[in-house]
C-alpha positions in Angstrom: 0.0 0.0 0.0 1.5 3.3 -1.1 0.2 6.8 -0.9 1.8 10.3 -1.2 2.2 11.6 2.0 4.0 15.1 3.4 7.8 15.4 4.0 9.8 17.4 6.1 13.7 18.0 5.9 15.7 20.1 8.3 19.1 21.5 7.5 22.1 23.2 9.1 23.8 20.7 11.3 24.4 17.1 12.1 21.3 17.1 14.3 19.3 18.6 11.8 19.7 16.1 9.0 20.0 13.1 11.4 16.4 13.9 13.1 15.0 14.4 9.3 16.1 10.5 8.7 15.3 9.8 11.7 11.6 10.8 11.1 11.4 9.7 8.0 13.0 6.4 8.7 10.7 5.5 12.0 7.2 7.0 10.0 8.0 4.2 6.8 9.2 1.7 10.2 5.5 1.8 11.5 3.9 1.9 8.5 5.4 -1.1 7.7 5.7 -3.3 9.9 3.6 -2.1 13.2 0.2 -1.5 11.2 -1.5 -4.3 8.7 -2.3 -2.6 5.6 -3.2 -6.0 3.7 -6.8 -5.2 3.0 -7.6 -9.0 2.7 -6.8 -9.5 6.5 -9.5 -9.0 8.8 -7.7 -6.4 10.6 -6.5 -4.3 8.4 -5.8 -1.5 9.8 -4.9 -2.8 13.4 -1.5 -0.6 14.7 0.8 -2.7 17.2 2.2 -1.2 20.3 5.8 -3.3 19.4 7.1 -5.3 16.6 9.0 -8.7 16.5 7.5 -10.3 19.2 8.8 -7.5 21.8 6.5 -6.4 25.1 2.9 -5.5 23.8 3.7 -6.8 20.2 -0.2 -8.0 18.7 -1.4 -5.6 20.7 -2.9 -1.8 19.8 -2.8 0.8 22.8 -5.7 3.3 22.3 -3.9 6.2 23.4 -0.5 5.1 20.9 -3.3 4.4 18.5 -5.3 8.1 19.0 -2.0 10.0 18.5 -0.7 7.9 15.3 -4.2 8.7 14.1 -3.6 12.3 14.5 -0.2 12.2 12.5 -1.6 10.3 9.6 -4.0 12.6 9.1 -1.5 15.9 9.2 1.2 14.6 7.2 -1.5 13.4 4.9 -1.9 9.7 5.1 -5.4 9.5 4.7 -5.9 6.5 3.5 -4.3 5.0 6.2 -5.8 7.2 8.8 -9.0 5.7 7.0 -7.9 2.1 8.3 -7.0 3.2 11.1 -10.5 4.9 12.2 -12.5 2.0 10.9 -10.8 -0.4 12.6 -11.1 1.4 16.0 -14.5 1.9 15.3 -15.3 -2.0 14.5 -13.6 -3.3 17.6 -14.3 -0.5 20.2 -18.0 -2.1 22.1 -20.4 -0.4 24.1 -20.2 -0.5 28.0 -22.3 -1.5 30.9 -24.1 2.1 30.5 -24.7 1.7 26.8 -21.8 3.7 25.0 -18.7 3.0 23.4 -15.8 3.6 25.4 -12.2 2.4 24.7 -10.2 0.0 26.7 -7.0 0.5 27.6 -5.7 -1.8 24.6 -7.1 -4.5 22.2 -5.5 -7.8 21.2 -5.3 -8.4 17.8 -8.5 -9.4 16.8 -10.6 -9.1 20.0 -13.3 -6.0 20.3 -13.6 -4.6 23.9 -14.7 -1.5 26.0 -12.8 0.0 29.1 -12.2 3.3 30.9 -9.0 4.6 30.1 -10.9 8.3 28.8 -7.2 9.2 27.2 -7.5 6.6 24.8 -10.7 7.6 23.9 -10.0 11.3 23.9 -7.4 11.5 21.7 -9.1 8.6 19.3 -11.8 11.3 19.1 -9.2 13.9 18.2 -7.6 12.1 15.6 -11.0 11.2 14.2 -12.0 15.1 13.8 -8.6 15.7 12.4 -9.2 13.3 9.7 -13.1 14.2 9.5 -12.2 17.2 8.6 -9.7 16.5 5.5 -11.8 13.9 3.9 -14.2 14.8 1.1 -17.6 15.4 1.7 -19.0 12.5 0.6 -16.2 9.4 1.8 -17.2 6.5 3.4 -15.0 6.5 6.4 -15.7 10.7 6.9 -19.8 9.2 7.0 -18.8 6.6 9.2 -17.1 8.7 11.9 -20.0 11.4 11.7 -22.3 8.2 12.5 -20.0 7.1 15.1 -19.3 10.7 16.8 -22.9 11.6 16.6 -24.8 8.2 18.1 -26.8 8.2 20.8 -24.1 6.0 22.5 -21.3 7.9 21.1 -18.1 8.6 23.4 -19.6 12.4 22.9 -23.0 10.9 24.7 -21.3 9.2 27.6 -19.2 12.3 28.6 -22.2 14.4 28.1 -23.6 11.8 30.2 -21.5 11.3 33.5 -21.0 15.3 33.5 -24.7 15.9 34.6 -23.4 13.8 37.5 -19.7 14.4 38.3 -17.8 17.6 38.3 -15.0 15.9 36.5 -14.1 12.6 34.3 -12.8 9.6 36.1 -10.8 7.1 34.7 -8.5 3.8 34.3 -4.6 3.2 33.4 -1.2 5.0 33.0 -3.1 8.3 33.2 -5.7 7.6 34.9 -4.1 6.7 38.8 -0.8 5.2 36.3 1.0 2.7 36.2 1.0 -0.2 39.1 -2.4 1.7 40.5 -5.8 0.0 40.3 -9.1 1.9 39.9 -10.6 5.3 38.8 -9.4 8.6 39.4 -9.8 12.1 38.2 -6.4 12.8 36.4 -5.7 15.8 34.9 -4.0 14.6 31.6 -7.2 12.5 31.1 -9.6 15.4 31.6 -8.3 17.8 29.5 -8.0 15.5 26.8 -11.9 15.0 27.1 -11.6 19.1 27.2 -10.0 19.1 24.2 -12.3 16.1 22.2 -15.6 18.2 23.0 -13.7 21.6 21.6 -12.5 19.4 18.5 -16.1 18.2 18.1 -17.7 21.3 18.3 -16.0 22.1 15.2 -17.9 19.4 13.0 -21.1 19.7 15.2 -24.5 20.8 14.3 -25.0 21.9 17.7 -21.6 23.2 18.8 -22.6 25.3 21.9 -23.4 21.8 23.7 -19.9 20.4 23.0 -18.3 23.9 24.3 -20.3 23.7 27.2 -19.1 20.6 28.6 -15.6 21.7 27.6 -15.9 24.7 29.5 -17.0 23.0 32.7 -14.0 20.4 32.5 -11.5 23.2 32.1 -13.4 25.3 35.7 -13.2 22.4 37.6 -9.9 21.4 36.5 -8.7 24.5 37.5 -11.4 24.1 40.8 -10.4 20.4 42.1 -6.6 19.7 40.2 -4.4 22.6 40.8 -2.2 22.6 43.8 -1.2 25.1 46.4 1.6 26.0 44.1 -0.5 26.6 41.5 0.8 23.4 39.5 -1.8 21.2 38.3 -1.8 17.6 40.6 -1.4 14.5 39.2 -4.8 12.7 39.8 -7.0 13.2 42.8 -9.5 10.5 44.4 -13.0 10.4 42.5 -15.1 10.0 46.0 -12.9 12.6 48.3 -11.5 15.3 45.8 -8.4 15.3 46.9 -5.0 13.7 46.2 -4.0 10.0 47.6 -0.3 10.9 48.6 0.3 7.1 48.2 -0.8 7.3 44.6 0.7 10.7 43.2 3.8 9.7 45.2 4.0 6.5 43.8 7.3 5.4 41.9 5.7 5.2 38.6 3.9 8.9 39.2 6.3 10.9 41.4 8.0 13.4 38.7 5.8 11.7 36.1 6.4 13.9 32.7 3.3 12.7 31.7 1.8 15.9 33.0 3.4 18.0 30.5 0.6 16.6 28.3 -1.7 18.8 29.7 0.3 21.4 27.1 1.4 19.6 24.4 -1.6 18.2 23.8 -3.6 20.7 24.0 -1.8 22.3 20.7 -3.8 19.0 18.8 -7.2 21.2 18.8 -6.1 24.2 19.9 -2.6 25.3 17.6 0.7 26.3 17.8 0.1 29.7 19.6 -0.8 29.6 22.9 -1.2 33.0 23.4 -4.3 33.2 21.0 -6.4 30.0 23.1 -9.3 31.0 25.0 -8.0 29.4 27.9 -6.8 30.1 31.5 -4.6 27.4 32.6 -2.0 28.5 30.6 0.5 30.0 33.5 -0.7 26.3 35.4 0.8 24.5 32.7 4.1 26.8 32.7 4.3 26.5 36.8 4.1 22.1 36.2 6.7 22.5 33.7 9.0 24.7 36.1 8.2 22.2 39.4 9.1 19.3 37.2 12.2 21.1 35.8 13.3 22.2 40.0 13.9 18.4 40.6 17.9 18.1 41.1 18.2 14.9 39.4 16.4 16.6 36.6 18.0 20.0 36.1 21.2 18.0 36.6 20.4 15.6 33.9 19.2 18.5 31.7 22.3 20.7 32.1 24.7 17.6 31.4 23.2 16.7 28.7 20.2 18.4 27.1 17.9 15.7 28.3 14.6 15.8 30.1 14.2 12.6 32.8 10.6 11.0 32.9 10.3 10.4 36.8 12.0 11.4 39.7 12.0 7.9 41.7 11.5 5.8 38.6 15.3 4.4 37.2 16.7 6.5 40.0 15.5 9.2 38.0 17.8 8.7 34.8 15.3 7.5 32.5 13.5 9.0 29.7 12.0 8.6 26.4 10.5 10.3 23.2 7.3 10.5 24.2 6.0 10.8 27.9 9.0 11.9 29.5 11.8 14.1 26.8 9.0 14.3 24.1 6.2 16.1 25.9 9.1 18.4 27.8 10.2 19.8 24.6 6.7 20.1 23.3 6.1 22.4 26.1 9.6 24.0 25.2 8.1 25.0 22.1 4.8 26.2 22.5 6.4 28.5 25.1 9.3 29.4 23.0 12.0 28.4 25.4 14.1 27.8 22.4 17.7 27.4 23.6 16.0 24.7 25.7 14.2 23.1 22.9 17.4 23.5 20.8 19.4 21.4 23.3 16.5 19.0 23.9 16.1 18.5 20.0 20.0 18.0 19.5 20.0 15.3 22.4 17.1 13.6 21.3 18.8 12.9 17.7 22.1 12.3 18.9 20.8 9.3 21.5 18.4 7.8 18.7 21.0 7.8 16.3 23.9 6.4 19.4 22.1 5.0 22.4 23.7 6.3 25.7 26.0 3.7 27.5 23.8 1.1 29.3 21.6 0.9 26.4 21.2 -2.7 24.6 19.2 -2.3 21.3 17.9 -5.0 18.8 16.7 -2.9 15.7 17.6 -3.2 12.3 17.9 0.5 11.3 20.3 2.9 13.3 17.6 5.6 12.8 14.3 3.9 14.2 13.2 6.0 17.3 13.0 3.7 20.7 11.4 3.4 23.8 13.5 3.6 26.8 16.6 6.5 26.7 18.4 5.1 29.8 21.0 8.1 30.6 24.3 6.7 31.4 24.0 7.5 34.6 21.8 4.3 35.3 24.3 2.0 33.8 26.4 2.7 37.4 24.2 0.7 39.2 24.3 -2.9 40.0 21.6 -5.2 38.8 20.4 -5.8 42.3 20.2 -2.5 43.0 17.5 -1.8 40.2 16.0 -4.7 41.0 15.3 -3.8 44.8 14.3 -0.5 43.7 11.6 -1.6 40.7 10.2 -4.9 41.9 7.3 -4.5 40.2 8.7 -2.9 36.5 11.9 -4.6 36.1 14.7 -3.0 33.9 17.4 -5.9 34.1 17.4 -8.4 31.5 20.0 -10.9 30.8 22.3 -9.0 32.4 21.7 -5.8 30.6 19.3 -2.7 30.8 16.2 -4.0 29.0 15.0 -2.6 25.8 11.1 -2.9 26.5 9.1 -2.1 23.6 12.3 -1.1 21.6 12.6 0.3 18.6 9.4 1.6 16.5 7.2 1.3 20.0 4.2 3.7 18.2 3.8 6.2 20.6 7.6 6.8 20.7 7.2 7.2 16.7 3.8 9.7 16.8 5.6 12.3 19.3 8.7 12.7 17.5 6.7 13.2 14.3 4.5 15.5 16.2 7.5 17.7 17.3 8.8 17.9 13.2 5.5 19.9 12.6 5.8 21.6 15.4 9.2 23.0 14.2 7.7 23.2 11.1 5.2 25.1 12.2 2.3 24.9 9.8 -0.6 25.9 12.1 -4.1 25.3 10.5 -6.0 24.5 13.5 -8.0 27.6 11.9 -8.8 26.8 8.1 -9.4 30.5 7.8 -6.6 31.7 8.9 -3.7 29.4 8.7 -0.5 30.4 9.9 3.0 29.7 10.1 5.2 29.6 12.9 9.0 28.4 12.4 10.2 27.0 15.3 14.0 26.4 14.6 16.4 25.9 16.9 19.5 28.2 17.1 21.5 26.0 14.7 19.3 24.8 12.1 19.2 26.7 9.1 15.7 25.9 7.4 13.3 23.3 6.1 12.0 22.1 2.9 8.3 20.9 3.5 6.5 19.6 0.3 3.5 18.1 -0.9 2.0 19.4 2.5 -1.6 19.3 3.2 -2.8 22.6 4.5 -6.6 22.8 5.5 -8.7 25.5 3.6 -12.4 26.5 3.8 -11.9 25.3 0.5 -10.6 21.7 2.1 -7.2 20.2 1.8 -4.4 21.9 -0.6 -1.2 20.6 -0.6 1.7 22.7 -0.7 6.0 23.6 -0.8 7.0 25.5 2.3 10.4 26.3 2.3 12.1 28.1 5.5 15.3 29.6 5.7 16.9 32.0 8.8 18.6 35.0 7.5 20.1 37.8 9.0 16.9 39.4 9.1 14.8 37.0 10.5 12.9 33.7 9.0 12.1 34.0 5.0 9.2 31.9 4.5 8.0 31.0 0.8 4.5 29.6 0.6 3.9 28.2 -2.8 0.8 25.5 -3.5 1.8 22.9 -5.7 -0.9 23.8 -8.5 0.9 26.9 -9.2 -1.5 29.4 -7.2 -1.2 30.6 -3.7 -2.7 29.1 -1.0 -5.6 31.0 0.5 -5.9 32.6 4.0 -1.8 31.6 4.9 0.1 34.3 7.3 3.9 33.7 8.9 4.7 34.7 12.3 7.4 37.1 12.3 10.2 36.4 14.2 
């Protein structure tokens, strides 16, 4: 299966050029080998966690599934996108209440429900994403209005519990996280719900009733999940309201970088701007990112070597990875435009894909593949039964070495990296009528070439040659659609 997607390449430095093979590589890697795109098998469509029988192999994660949805469709991979969504809607099953809600993974092959809402928030994301670019009259665009719009849509069951509950609770890594049982009222999860009902109300007939329910999540977000230091907690107990110090001070939660999402996710409906959102936990999210940052271990780490650690207790805190720890930190280091940080987090994060620190034992086939677990070097200095007496119940010793886990082309540590390309990149059309772009270039890249890329218009989808260079007067930005005309409604940030 071939189609004619978007491509990005970065220039000025060895950093630059290895993270554009590095994309480009890892994108064809999943493609490939993680999702089935044999439209005789029964799954087509399916997207595995892992590949070559490696942890969670056979298995797609709804949240790794909701964000690789949501690149397909901006890089312009709709007809895999297509797949995708159709195969998420076939297996996903209606609860004990009535409405489809996603687990917290499928098996090949087996249909389920569950309540892990981030899975499901972001699956509805990356559905309006790709709603939005499909022509009028497709199939799959039909079959996700049908799906979005049921009475026992995901929509419907938010809707639903919020008559009765000031907040969303729910199951899994960010729901209490990892190694906790039960429901709780996180604050990755929430927003995520926040930010389905605002991408909804864009396709909606009724769009005041999806804003309404996103308004209330964002009040008592602010209301019930902001601590004293005006950081936003964790998770907090569904019955009491307030936080279970044995839970947000668990090993697998302490430090957790996961709660940058709150953020970098938020960009997925909202843009590349943050100064233009209609939203008031903006300074929260800058206050998490600074607490996080405070941690010694963590500005230590981040000094040395430009890397961003994904727990405090967790791998005596010199662990990491592209997506919930390093990935989501320079996210936020973007979208705030703390760009000698994202400069150095950017350089790191190609350097240690393309060499793994010391410690780290990797079975992949292509030097470029992105991976799960960046074990800083640090780690390495430990004995094997030291780890183990620290992480009895998450092991990271394996045959005598630091173990892999998922390894290389683990999906979710594949979506955020692509993710952060367009974020350098910059191509902000969140707003159809007024798309802009907003370079994000490190200090010692020199441009980007990105053709054949699918900008959203009033008009629906034009594709496009953006080609950014840094001068001595700033970022020159040529916008040039690839029928010869201009592309309507474009603006560049100045820098």
């Amino acid at each position: 299966m071939s189609e004619k997607s978007g491509q990005i390449k970065f220039f000025g430095c060895e950093s630059a050029e290895l993270f554009t093979r590095q994309v480009t590589a890892s994108f064809h890697g999943v493609l490939t080998r993680n999702m089935v795109t044999d439209l005789s098998d029964p799954m087509v469509g399916f997207a595995s966690a892992s590949i070559d029988g490696r942890p969670w192999t056979g298995t797609m994660w709804t949240r790794d599934a909701g964000v690789f949805l949501r690149e397909l469709a901006q890089w312009g991979y709709f007809e895999h996108a297509c797949l995708l969504a159709d195969n998420l809607i076939t297996l996903v099953q209606q609860n004990d209440a009535g409405y489809y809600a996603f687990p917290e993974r499928f098996d090949r092959g087996m249909p389920g429900s569950g309540t892990e809402l981030d899975g499901t928030g972001a699956i509805v994301i990356g559905m309006v994403l790709l709603y939005e670019r499909l022509p009028e009259a497709h199939l799959t665009r039909n079959r996700i209005r049908s799906f979005l719009f049921s009475p026992a849509s995901p929509l419907a069951y938010f809707e639903n519990r919020l008559e009765h509950e000031p907040l969303l609770s729910g199951s899994g890594e960010f729901g209490g996280g990892v190694g906790t049982h039960g429901e709780f009222y996180n604050v990755v999860q929430n927003n995520l719900v926040r930010l389905a009902c605002l991408a909804v109300a864009r396709v909606a007939p009724d769009p005041e009733r999806y804003r309404r329910l996103a308004e209330k999540l964002s009040e008592n977000m602010h209301r019930y999940l902001r601590d004293d230091n005006g950081a936003w907690i964790w998770c907090i107990d569904a019955s009491t309201l307030q936080a279970d110090p044995r839970v947000v001070n668990s090993i697998a939660n302490k430090g957790f970088g996961g709660l940058n999402a709150v953020l970098s996710m938020s960009c997925d409906v909202q843009g590349f701007e943050p100064a233009t959102w209609r939203w008031n936990d903006l300074e929260v999210c800058q206050k998490t990112f600074d607490t996080l940052l405070a941690f010694l271990v963590r500005r230590a780490m981040f000094d040395k070597y430009g890397a961003w650690t994904q727990f405090d207790d967790f791998g005596f805190g010199y662990f990491t990875g592209p997506s919930y720890g390093h990935g989501y930190a320079l996210q936020n280091m973007l979208l705030t435009d703390r760009m000698e940080m994202a400069g150095r987090a950017l350089d790191w994060l190609a350097q240690a894909t393309h060499t793994p620190p010391r410690g780290n034992v990797l079975n992949r086939d292509n030097e470029d593949y992105f991976y799960e677990r960046y074990y800083l070097p640090e780690l390495s200095d430990y004995t094997e039964e030291q780890v183990k007496a620290k992480h009895p119940f998450f092991p990271l010793h394996v045959d005598g070495h630091l173990d892999e886990g998922c390894g290389a082309l683990n999906l979710v540590c594949v979506a955020e990296p692509l993710k952060i390309a367009r974020m350098v990149v910059g191509i902000d059309d969140s707003s159809p009528a007024a798309v802009r772009i907003i370079p994000r270039l490190p200090a010692t890249w020199t441009g980007y070439d990105a053709t054949h890329w699918p900008i959203l218009t009033p008009d629906g989808v034009k594709y496009a040659d953006i080609h950014c260079r840094r001068t001595t007067h700033g970022m020159q930005v040529d916008v040039r659609g690839e029928d010869g005309k201009a592309v309507p409604n474009v603006s560049v940030k100045e820098s």
